[in-house]
Backbone bond lengths (Angstrom), bond angles and torsions (degrees), N, CA, C in turn:
res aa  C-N    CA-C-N  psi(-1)  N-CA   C-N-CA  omega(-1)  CA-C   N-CA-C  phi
1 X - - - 1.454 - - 1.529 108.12 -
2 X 1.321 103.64 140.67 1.820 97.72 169.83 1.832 90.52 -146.22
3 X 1.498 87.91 161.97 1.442 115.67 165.66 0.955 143.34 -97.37
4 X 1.622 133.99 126.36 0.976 121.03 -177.52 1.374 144.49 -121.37
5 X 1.458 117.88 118.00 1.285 113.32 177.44 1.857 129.94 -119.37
6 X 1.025 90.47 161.91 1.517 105.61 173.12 1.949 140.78 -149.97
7 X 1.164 132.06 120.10 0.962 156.69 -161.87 1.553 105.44 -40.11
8 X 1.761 108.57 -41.49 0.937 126.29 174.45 1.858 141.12 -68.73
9 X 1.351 93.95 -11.03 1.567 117.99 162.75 1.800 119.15 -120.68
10 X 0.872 106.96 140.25 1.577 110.60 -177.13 1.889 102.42 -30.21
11 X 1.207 109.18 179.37 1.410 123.83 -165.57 1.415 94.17 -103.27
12 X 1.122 138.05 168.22 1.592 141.05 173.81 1.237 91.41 -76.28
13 X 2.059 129.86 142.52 0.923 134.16 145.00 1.415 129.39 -75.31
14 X 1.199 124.29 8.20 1.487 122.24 158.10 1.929 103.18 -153.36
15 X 1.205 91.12 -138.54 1.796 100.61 -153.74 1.498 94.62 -79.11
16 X 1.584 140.11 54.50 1.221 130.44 174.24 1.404 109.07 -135.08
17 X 1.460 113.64 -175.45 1.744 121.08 177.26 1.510 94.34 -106.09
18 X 1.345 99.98 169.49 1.321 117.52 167.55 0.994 105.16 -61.06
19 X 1.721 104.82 -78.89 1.868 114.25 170.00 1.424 105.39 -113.48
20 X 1.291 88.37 170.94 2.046 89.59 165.87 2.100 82.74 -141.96
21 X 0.973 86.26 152.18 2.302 109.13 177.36 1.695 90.70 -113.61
22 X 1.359 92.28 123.61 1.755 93.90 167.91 1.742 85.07 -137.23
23 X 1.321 111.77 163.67 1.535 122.90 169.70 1.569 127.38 21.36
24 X 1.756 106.63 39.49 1.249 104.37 -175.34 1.557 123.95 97.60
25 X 1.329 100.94 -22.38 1.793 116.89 168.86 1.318 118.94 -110.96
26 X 1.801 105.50 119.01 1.625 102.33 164.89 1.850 108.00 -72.00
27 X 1.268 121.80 168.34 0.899 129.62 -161.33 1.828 97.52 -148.48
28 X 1.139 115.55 68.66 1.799 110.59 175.06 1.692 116.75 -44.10
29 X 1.148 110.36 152.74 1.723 122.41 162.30 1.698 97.73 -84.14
30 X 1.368 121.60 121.63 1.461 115.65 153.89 1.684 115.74 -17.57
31 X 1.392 90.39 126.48 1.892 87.27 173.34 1.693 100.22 -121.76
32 X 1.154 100.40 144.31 1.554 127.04 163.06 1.263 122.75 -99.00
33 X 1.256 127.29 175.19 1.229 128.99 -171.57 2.127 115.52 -84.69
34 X 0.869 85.45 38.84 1.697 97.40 165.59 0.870 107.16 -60.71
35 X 1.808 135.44 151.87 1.467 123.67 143.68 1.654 100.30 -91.84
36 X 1.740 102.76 168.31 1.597 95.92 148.60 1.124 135.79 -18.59
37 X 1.520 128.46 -56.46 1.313 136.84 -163.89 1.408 109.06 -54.31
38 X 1.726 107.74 -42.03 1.408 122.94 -159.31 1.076 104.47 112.83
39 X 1.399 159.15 -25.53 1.293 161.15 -176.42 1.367 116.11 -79.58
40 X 1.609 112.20 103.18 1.350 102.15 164.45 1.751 153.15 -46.34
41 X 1.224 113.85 149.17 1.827 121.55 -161.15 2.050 72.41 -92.98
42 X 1.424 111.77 125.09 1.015 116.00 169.35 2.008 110.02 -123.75
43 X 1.088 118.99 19.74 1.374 124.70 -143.37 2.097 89.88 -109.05
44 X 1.047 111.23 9.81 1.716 108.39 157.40 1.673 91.30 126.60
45 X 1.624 111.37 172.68 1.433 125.19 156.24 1.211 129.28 -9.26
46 X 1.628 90.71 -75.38 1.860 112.62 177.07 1.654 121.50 -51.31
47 X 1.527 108.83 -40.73 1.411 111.67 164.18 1.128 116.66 -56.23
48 X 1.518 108.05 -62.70 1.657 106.82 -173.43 1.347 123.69 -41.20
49 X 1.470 117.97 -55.25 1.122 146.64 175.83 1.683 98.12 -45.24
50 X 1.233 124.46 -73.52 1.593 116.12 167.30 1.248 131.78 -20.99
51 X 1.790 106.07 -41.99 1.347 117.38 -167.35 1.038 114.45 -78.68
52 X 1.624 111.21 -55.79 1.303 106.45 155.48 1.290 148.22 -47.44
53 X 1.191 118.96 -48.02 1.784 113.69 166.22 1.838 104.99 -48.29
54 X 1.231 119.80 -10.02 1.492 107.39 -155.58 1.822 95.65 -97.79
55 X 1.641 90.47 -43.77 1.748 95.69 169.94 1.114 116.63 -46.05
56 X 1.912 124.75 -52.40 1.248 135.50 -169.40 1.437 111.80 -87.01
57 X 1.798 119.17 -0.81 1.621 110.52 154.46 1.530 103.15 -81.79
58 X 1.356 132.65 -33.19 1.697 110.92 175.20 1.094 110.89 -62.00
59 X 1.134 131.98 -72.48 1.331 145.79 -164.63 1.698 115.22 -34.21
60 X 1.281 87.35 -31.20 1.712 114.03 -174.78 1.838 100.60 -85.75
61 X 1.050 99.75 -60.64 1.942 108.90 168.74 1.564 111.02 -56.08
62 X 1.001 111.02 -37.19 2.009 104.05 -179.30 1.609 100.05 -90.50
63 X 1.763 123.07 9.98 1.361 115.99 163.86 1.497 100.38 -95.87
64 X 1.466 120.91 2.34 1.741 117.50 -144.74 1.565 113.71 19.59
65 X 1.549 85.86 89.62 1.479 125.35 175.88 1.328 128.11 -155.15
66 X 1.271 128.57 -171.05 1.759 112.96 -179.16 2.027 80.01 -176.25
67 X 1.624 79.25 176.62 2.066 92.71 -155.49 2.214 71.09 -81.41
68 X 1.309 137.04 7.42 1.450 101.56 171.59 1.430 117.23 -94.56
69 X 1.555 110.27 29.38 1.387 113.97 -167.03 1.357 105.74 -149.90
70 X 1.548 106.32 31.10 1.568 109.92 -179.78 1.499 105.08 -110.14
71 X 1.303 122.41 139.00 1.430 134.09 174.15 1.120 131.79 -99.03
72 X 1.520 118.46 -8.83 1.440 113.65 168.47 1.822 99.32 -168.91
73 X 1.145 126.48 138.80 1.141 169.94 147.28 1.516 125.94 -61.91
74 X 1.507 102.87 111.33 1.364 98.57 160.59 1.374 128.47 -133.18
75 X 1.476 128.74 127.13 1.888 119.01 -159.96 1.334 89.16 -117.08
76 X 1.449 116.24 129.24 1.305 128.99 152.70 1.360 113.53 -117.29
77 X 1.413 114.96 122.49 1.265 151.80 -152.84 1.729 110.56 -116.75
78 X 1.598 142.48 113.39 0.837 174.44 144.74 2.211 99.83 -32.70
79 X 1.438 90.52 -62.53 1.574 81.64 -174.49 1.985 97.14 -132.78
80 X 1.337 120.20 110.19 1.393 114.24 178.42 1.520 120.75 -43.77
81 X 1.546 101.05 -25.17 1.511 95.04 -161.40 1.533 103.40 -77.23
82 X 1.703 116.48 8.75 1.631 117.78 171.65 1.590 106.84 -81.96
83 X 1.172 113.44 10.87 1.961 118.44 -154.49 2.003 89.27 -66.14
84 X 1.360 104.68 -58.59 1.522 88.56 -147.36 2.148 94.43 -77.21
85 X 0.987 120.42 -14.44 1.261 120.82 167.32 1.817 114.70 -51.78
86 X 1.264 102.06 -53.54 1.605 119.55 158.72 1.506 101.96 -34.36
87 X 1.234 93.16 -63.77 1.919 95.29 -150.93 1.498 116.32 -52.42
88 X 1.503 101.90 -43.09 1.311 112.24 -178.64 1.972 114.60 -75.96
89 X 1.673 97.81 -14.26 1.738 89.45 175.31 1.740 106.01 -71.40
90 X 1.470 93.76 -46.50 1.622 108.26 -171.34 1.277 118.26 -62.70
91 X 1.129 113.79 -36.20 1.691 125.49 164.23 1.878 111.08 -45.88
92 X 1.178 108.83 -41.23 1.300 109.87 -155.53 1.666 93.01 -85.54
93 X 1.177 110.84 -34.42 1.601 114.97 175.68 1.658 119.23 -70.96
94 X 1.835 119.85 -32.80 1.349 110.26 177.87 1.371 98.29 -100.49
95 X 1.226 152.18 -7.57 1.625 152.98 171.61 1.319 102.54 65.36
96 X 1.264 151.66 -103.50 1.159 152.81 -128.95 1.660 94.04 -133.38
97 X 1.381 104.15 -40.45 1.784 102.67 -175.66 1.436 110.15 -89.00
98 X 1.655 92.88 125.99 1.594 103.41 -170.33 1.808 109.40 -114.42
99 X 0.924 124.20 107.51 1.364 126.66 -163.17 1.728 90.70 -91.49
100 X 1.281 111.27 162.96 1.569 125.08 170.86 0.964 110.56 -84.15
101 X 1.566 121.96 144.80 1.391 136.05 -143.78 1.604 101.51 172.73
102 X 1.425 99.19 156.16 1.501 136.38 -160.22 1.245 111.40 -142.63
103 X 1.551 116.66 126.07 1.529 129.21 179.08 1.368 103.38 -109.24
104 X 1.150 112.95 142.86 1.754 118.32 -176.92 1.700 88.29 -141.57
105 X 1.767 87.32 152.45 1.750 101.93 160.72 0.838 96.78 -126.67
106 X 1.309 90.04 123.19 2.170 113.78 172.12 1.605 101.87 -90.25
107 X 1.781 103.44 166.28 1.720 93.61 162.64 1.175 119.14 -99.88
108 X 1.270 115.46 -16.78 1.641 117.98 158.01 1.431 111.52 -158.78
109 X 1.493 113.13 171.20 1.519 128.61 170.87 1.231 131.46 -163.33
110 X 0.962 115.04 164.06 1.718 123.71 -136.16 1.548 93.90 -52.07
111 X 1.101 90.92 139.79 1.738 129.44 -178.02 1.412 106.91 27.49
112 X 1.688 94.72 61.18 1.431 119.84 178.45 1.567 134.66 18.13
113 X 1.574 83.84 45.74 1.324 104.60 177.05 2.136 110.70 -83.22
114 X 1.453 95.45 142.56 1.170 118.56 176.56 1.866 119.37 -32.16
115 X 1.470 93.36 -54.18 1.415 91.46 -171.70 1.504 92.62 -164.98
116 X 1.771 91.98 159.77 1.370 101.73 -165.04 1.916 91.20 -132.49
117 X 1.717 100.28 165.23 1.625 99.04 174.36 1.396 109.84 -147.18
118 X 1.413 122.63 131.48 1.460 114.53 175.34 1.714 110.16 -116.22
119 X 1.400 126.11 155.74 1.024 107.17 179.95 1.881 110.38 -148.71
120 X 1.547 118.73 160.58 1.158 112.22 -178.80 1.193 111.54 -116.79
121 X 1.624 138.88 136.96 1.584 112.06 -174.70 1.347 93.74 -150.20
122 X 1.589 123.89 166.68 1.388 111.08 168.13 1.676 108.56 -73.36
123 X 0.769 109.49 162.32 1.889 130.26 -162.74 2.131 99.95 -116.59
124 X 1.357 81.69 136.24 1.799 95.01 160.43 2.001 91.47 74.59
125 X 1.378 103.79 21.75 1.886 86.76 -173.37 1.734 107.70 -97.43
126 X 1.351 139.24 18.90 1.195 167.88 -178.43 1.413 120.10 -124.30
127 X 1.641 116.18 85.60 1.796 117.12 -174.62 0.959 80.51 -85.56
128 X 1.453 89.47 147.00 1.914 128.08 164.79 1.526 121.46 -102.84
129 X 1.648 115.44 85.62 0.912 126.00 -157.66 1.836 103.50 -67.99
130 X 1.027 108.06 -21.23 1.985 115.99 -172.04 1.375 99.34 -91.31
């Protein structure tokens, strides 16, 4: 098992990893709309939604990985009626590759952020020739 972190996505807000890689699978922590800094993207859906895919492309890159090698998806959603706003952010981030995935409405989440994303992908599939 290893862990994974990076500089480039917010820090865990409590006792977890970003990711941890066990047997060939990264395994992300739900991300919210944190930036790096720690300071929340409070500026609607569409932001959040930005922020997040952007957290979960590092997190995904310090596994050497990318969203074309993710297998399952999970969106937890604050208000459903943000679903097809979602669809079209997330769309633009996996392009043609559509991994399986699950939408939930929560009644809230951490630091009442909009929406949250977890994800599973194979790990280490991106050599780093530098």
């Amino acid at each position: 098992m290893r862990f994974v972190s990076t500089k480039e996505a917010p820090e865990a807000i409590g006792p977890y990893s970003q990711a941890v890689i066990a047997n060939g699978l990264v395994y992300t922590s739900g991300q919210i709309a944190l930036m790096p800094d720690g300071t929340m993207e409070t500026r609607g859906i569409e932001y959040q939604t930005k922020q997040v895919m952007k957290n979960l492309y590092y997190v995904l890159k310090e596994a050497k990985t990318g969203f074309e090698h993710v297998i399952k998806t999970t969106i937890y959603l604050a208000d459903m009626n943000d679903f097809e706003k979602v669809n079209e952010i997330y769309a633009h981030y996996f392009g043609d590759h559509k991994p399986a995935r699950s939408t939930v409405a929560v009644k809230t989440l951490p630091k009442n952020a909009l929406i949250e994303i977890e994800c599973i992908a194979f790990a280490d599939q991106i050599v780093d020739f530098g």
